[in-house]
C-alpha positions in Angstrom: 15.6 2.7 -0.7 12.6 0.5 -0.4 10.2 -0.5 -3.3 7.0 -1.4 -3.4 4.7 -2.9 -5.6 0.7 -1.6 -6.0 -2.1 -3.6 -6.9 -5.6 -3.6 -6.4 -7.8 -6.8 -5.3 -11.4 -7.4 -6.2 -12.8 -5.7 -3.5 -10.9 -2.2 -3.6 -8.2 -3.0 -1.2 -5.2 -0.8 -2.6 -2.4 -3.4 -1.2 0.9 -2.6 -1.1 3.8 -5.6 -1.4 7.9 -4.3 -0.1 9.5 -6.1 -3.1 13.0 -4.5 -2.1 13.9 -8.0 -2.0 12.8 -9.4 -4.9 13.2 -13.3 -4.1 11.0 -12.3 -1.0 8.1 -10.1 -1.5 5.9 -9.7 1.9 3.1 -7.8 2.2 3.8 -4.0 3.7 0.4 -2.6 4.0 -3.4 -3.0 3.0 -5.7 0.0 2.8 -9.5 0.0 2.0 -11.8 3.0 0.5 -12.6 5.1 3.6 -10.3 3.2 6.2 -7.8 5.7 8.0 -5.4 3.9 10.4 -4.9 4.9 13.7 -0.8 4.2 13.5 1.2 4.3 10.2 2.6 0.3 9.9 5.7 1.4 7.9 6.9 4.6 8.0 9.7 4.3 5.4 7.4 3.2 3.0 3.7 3.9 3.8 4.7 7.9 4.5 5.4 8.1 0.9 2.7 6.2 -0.1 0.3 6.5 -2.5 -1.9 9.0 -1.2 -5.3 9.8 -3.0 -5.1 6.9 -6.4 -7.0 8.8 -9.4 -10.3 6.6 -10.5 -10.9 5.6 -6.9 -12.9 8.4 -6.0 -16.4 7.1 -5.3 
């Protein structure tokens, strides 16, 4: 089972790290307010992913 680790950068990129390995954390997927991509990057773990993040409604 993968897991991930979600964090927020100053410029409201939700990022999303795969820390299923912890000695090698690589980054999975980065998503921006009103950004929809066109293919899904990781399905095992972006499928599941966060989905609408309350407080970043703007």
């Amino acid at each position: 089972m993968p897991y991930a680790y979600v964090a927020a950068d100053l410029n409201d990129a939700l990022i999303i790290i795969d820390i299923s390995d912890p000695s090698n954390p690589t980054l999975q997927w980065t998503w921006w307010p009103g950004w929809r991509p066109r293919v899904r990057s990781s399905p095992g773990l972006v499928a599941r992913g966060a989905g609408r993040v309350p407080g970043w409604e703007k």
